[in-house]
C-alpha positions as CSV (number, residue, x, y, z in Angstrom):
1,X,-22.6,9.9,-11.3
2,X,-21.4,9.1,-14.5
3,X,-18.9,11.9,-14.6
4,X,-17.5,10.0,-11.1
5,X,-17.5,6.5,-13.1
6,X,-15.4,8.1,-15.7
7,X,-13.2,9.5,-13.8
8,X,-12.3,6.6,-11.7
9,X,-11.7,4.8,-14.3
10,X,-9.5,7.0,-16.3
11,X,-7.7,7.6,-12.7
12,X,-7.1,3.4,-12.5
13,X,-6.2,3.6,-16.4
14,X,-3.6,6.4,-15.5
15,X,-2.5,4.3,-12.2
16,X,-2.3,0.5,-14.1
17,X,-1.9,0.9,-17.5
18,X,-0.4,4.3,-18.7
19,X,1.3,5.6,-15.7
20,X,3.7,7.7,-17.7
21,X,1.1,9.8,-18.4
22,X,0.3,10.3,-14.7
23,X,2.1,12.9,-13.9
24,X,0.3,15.1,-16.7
25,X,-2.9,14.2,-17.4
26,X,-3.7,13.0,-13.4
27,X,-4.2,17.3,-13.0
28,X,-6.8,17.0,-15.6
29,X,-9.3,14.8,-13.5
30,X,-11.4,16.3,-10.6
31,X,-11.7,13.3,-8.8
32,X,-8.2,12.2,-9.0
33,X,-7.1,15.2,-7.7
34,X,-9.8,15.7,-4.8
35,X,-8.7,13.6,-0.9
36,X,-12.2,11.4,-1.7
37,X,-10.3,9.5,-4.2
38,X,-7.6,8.7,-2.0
39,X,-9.5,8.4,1.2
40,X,-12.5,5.9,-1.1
41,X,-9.3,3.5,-2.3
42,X,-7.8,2.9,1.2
43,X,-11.7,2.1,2.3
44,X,-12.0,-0.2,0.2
45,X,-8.4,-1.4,0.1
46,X,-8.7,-1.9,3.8
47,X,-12.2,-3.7,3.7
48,X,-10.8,-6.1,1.4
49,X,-7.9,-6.7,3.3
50,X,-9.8,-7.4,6.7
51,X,-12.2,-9.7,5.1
52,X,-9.5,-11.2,2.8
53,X,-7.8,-12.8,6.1
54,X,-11.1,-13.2,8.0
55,X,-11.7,-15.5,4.8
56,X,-8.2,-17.8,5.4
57,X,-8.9,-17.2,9.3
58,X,-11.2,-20.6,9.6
59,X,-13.1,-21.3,12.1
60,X,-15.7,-18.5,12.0
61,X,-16.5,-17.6,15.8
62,X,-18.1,-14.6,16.9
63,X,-14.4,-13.1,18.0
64,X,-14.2,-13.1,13.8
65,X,-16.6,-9.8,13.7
66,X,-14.3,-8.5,16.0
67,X,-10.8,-9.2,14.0
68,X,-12.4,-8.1,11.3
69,X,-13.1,-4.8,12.5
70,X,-10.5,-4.1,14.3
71,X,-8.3,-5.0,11.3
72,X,-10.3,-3.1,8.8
73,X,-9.6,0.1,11.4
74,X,-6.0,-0.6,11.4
75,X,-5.3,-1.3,7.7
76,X,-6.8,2.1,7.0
77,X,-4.6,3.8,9.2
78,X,-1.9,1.7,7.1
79,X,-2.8,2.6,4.0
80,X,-3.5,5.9,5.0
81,X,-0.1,6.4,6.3
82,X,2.4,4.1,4.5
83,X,2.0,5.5,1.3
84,X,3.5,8.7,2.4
85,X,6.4,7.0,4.2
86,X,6.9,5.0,1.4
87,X,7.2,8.1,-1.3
88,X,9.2,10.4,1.4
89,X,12.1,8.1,0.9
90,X,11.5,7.2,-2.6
91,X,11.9,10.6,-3.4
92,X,15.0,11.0,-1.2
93,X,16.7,8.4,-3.3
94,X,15.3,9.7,-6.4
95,X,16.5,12.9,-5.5
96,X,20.2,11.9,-4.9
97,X,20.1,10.7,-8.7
98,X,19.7,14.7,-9.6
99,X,15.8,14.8,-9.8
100,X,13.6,17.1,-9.2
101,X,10.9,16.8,-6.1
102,X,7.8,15.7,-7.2
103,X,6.9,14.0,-4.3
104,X,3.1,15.6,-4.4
105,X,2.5,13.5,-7.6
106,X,4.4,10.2,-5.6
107,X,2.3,10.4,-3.2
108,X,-1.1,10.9,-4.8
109,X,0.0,7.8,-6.9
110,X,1.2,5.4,-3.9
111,X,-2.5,6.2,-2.4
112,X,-4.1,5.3,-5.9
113,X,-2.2,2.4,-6.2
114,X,-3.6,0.7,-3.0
115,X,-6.6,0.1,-5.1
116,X,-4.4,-2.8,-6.2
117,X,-5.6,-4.6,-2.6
118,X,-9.0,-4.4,-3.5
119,X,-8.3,-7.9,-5.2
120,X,-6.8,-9.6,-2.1
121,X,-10.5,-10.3,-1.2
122,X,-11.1,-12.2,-4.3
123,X,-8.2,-14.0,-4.1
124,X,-8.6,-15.0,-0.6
125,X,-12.1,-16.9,-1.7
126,X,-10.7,-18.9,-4.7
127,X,-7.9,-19.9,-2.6
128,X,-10.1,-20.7,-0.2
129,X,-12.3,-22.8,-2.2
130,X,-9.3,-24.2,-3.4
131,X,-8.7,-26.3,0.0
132,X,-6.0,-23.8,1.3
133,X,-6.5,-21.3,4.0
134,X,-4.9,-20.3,7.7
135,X,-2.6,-17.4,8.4
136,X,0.5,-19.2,6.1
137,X,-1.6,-18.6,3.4
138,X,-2.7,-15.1,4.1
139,X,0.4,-13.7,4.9
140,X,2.3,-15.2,1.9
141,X,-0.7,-14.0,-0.6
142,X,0.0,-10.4,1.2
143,X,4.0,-10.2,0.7
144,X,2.6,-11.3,-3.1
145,X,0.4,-8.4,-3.1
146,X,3.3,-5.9,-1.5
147,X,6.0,-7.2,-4.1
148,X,3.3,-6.5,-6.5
149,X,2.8,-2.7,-5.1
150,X,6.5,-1.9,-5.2
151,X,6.4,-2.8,-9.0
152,X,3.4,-0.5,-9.1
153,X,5.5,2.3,-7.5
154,X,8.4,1.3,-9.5
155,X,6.7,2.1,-12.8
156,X,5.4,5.7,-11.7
157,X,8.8,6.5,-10.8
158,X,10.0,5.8,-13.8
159,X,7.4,8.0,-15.3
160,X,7.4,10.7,-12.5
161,X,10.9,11.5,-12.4
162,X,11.8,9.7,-15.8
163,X,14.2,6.9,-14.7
164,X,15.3,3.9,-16.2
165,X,13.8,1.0,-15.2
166,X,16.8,-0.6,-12.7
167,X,16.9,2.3,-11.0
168,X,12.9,2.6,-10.4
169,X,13.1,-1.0,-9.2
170,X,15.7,-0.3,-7.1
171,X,14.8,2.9,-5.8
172,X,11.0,1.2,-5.2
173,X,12.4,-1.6,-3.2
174,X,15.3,0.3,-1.0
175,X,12.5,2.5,-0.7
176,X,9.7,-0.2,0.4
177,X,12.2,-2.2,3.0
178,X,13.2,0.5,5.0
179,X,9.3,1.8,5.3
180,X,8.9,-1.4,6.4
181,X,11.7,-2.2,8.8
182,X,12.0,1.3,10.3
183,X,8.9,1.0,12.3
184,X,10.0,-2.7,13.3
185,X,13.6,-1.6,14.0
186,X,11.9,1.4,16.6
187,X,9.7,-1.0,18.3
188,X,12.6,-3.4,18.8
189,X,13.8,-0.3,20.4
190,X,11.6,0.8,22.3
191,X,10.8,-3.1,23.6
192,X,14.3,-3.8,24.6
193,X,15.0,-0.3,26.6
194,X,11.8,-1.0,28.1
195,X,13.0,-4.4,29.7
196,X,16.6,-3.2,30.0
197,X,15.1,-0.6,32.4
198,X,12.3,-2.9,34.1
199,X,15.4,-5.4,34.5
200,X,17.7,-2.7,35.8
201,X,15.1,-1.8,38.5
202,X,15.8,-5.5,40.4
């Protein structure tokens, strides 16, 4: 147990405060390196984020349990997922720069770095003691918290691949917008065929 506690904490010191040391000494720590770690941050990442907006989400009926369930489910598949979206086309921009692939390491340190959304829970209940709450609030606290996760990946590309730090930002950002509007763009897609072809058939 306490060789766990250490290890999540240097794997959090690694992610937060020396990530240009990731990329060597993360191979150097069992737990950083074993799916648990990943899989244990984007529980807990999710959890927070479900009961985060359940928080701002006033009133509290019984159809609360059941939003914050079924968004607990769906934030893990998000954070699950979106990390490796997010470093597959990181590391295609990095690449057209003239780096090497290291996408293994990306992506081990996107999933690390959800961590960063076990604090949206936290948040959620001193803003919420603060007066503020409702679904304006929530989603503007979570765009803070994804601004906040591409500076995160922004820094361990610049000590992955070694960039300078406009480029990293940049890279991060390009990077984070298209993850996010692809999947917007294809349902877009798929919603407008859809009715084209409903339309089409009176």
């Amino acid at each position: 147990m306490r060789d766990f506690f250490f290890d999540l904490v240097d794997t959090l010191e690694l992610v937060f405060l020396d990530p240009l040391r990731y990329s060597e000494e993360v191979k150097e720590i069992p737990f950083a390196l074993s799916p648990s770690s990943s899989w244990l941050f984007s529980i807990l990442s999710a959890l927070s984020l479900s009961v985060g907006m359940s928080i701002l989400s006033a009133p509290y009926t019984v159809s609360t349990l059941s939003f914050l369930f079924f968004g607990f489910i769906a934030n893990l598949i998000l954070f699950r997922f979106f990390p490796f979206f997010y470093s597959l086309v990181a590391d295609y921009y990095v690449q057209k720069k003239g780096r090497s692939q290291k996408l293994l390491f990306l992506v081990m340190f996107a999933r690390h770095a959800t961590v960063l959304f076990l604090l949206f829970a936290p948040i959620c209940i001193v803003i919420h003691a603060l007066g503020l709450s409702g679904v304006g609030s929530g989603f503007f606290l979570l765009l803070t918290f994804i601004v906040l996760y591409g500076l995160v990946i922004a820094r361990g590309l610049k000590s992955i691949y070694e960039l300078k730090n406009r480029d990293s930002i940049r890279f991060s950002f390009y990077a984070l917008g298209l993850t996010i509007l692809f999947p917007f763009l294809m349902n877009l897609y798929t919603a407008t065929s859809v009715l084209q072809s409903v339309s089409g058939g009176f």
